[in-house]
C-alpha positions as CSV (number, residue, x, y, z in Angstrom):
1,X,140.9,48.3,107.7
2,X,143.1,47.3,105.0
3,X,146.6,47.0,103.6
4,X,146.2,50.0,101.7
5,X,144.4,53.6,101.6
6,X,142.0,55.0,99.8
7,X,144.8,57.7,98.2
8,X,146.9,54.0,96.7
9,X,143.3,53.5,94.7
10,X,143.0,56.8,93.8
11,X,146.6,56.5,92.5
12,X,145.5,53.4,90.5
13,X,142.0,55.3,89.4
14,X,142.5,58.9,88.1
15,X,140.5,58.4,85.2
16,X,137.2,57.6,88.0
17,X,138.1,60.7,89.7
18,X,138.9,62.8,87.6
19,X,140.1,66.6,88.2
20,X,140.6,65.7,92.1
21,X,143.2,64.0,93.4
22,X,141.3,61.8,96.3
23,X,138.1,60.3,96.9
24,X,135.6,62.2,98.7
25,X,132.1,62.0,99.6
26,X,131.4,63.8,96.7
27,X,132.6,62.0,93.6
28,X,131.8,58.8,92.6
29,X,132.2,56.5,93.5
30,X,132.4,57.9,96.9
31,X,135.0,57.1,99.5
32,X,132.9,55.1,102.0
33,X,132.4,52.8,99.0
34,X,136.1,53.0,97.9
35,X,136.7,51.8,101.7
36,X,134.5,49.1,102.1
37,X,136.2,47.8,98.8
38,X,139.4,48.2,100.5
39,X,138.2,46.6,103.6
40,X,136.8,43.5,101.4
41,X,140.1,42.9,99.4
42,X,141.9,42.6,102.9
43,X,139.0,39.9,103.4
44,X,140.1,38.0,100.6
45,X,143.7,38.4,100.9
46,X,143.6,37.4,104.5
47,X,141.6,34.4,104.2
48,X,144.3,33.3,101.7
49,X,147.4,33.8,103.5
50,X,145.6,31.6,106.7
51,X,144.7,29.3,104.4
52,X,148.6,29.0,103.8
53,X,149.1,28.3,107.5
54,X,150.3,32.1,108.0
55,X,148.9,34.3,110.5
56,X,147.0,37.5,110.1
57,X,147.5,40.1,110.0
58,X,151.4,40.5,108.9
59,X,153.4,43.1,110.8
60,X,154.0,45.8,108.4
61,X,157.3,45.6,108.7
62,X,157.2,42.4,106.8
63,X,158.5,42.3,103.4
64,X,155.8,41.0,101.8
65,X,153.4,43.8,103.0
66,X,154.0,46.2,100.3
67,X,152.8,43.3,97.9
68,X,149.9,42.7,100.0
69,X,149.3,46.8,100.0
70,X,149.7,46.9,95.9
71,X,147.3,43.7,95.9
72,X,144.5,45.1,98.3
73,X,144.8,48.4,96.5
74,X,144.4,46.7,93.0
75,X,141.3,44.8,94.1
76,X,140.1,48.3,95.2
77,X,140.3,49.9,91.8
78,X,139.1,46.7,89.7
């Protein structure tokens, strides 16, 4: 689980991808990779905002989730 999906990194990451427009099992990396990425940037950005006194996870109806979606989905692509 993350902020973000794996179509916001391939957004970010059309040069990795090439011709297609989303991750798949078949191009590389592959999506279970591009996930667990995902899922590991949430980590990281969770463990920051409790560290600020702030519970997680934020509702997404918050107005800092998109920045917290653009964030996770940066760490993705790096």
């Amino acid at each position: 689980m993350g902020f973000c999906a794996a179509s916001d990194v391939s957004g970010l990451a059309k040069n990795l991808i090439g011709e297609v427009d989303m991750f798949t099992s078949s191009t590389s990396p592959g999506i279970s990779l591009v996930d667990s990425w995902i899922s590991s940037g949430c980590g990281w950005i969770e463990t920051a905002i409790q560290a600020h006194g702030y519970s997680v996870p934020p509702a997404s109806t918050t107005s800092v989730y998109g920045h917290l979606k653009h964030c996770n989905a940066l760490f993705a692509t790096a």
